[in-house]
N, C-alpha and C positions, 0 to 999 in steps of 0.2 A: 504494500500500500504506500499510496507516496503521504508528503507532507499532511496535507489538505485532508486526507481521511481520517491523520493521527489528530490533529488539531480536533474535529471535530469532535471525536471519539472520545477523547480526553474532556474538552468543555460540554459536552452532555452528562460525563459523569460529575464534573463537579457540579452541574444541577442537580444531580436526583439526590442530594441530602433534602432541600426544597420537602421534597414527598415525603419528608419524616417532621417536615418544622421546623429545620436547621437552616440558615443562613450562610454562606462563606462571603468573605469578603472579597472584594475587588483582585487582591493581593494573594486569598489564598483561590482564589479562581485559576488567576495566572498561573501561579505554584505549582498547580495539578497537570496543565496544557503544558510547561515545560518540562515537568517528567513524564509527560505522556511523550514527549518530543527529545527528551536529552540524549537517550540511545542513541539518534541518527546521529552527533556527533562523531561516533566512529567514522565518518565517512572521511574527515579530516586524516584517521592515522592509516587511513586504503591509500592517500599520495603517499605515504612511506612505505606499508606493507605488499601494495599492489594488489587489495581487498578493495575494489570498486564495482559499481554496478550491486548487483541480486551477492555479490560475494564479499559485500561488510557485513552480512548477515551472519558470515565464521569469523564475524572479531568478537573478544568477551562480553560487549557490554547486548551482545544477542543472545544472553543466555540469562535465564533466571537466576544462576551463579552470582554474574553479573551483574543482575539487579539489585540483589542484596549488595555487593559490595556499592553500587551507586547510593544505595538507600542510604547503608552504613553512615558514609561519607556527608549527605544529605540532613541525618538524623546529627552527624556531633559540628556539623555547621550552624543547623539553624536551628533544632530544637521544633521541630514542628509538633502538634497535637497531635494527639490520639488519631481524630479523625482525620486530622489532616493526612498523619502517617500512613490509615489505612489506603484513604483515595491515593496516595501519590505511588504506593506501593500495587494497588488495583491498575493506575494509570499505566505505569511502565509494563504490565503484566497483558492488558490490552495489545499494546504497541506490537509485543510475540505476538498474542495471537493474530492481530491482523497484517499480521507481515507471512504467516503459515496460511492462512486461510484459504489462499489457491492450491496448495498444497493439499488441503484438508477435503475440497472441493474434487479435484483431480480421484483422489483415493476415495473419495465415498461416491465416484461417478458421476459425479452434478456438473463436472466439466469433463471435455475429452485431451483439451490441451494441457500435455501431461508437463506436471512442476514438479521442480525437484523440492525437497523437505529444507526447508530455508534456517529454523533454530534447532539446535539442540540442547532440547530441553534437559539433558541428563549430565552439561556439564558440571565438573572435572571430572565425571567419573566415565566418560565415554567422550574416544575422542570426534572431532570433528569428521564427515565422511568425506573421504575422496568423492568429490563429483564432479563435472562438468556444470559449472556457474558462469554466468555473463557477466564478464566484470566490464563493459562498455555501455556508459549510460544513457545513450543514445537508442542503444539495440535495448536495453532492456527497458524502455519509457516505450518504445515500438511496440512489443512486446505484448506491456499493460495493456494500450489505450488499444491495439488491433485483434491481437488472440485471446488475451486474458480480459476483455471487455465486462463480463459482468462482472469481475470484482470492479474494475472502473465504474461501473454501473453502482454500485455497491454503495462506493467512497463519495460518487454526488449522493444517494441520496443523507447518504450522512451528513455530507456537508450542507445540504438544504434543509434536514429536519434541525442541527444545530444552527441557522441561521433564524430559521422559523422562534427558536425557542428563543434567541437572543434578540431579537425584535420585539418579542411579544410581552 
């Protein structure tokens, strides 16, 4: 999923405290949208590793492992709440899944264009798979938007129901 579906994904979840009576602020709105988004970072240490394209997805911070250690880092920074820790921890935990989700699509037949399994969930204990990934970002935005269409399909509507909610 690119950008624009992790954003929304992220700001619809720091809505639904709302549905319990909870309010976030401005500040921990944001909060939740940039750890739903901080992962992509990696994309920065793919000019060194030569992990670009669908293959920053085998750098650590695409693995639950990972998360934690970003959490970690997160939690002795800023000291967030309770709930703020659970949502920002929910937010990055989203960002996997809808980075698998073609994957998950492919394997349970609901697409034909077959994806290769993008996180490993079971890092350090299992290592990354040898596989043929697209590390050219060009071919793999191709990709998205031409063969892998309904997850694109997917990401606007996310992106129009979070726009809907934050208008209204």
């Amino acid at each position: 999923m690119l950008t624009g579906g992790h954003i929304a994904m992220s700001y619809l979840l720091a809505e639904t405290p709302k549905l319990f009576g909870l309010t976030l602020t401005n500040k921990e709105i944001l909060t939740v949208i940039i750890a739903g988004n901080i992962i992509d970072l990696d994309f920065l240490v793919g000019l060194f590793n030569s992990k670009t394209g669908e293959a920053h997805h085998q750098n650590l911070t695409h693995t639950p492992f990972g998360i934690l250690l970003l959490y970690f880092g997160w939690y002795l920074l800023f000291k967030p709440s309770f709930l703020l820790s659970i949502l920002i921890i929910i937010s990055m935990l989203f960002h996997l899944v809808l980075d698998e989700i073609g994957f998950w699509g492919y394997k349970l037949g609901l697409t034909k264009i077959k994806v290769n399994p993008q996180i490993n969930w079971f890092y350090p204990f299992r290592r990354f798979p040898k596989i043929e990934m697209m590390t050219n970002n060009k071919e793999v935005l191709w990709f998205y938007l031409f063969k892998a269409w309904p997850i694109a399909l997917m990401e606007l509507i996310l992106i129009i129901i979070a726009l809907i909610i934050f208008f209204i």
